[in-house]
N, C-alpha and C positions, 0 to 999 in steps of 0.2 A: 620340535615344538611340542611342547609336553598341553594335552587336552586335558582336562577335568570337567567335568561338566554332571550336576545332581542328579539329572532325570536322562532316558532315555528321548525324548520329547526335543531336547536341545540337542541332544548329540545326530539324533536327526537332521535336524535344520541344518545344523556344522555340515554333515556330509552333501545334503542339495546345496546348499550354497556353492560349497566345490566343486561339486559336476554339473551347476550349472555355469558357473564360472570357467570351467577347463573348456565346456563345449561352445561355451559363445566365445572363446579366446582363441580355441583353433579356427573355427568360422572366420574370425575376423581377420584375422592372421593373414588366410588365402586369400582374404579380400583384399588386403593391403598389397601383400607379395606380389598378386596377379593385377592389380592398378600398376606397382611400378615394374611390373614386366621382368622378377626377379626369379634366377634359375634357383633349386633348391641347394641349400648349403656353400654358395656361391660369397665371399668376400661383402659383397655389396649386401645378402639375404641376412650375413651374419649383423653386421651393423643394422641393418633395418629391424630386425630384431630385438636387439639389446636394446635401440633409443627406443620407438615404436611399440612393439608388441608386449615387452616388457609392463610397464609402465599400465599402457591397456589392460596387463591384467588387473595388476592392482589395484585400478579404478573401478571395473565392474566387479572385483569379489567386493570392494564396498557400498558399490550400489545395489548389488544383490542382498547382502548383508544389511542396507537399511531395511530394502524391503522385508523381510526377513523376519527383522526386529531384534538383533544382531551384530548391528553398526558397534560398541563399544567394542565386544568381544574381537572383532578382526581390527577394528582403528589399534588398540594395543599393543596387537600382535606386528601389525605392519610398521608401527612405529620402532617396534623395537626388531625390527629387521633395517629398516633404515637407519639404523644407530649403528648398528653393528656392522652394514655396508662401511656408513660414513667413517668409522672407526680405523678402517683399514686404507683407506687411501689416507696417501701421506700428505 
């Protein structure tokens, strides 16, 4: 994913949005895992993952991202990762 961005200022904010997204996503993660009582990298952790915690991130880098004031920048970005997912299943 290629950044561009004019000022330092916004390239800023890009980087706290993702560390604050990665850290409230592994947080939640253990939350989830340790509610359904899942061993780590176990069959069942892997699927609770990809439906689950996936999905989770995505939702708070754009809720982070509204607050932000950054909501287009990642809605764009995410859009065109979902395209590009959806492009590939047959």
């Amino acid at each position: 994913m290629k950044i561009t961005k004019k000022n330092t200022k916004d390239f800023i904010t890009i980087i706290i949005v993702f560390a604050l997204t990665g850290f409230t996503t592994v947080y939640c993660s253990s939350l989830i895992t340790d509610f359904f009582g899942l061993e780590k990298w176990s069959l069942s952790y892997i699927v609770v993952y990809v439906f689950l915690i996936f999905p989770t991130y995505h939702l708070l880098l754009l809720g982070y991202a509204f607050l932000f004031g950054k909501f287009d920048f990642f809605w764009r970005r995410i859009k065109k990762i979902i395209s590009k997912i959806s492009s590939r299943i047959p």
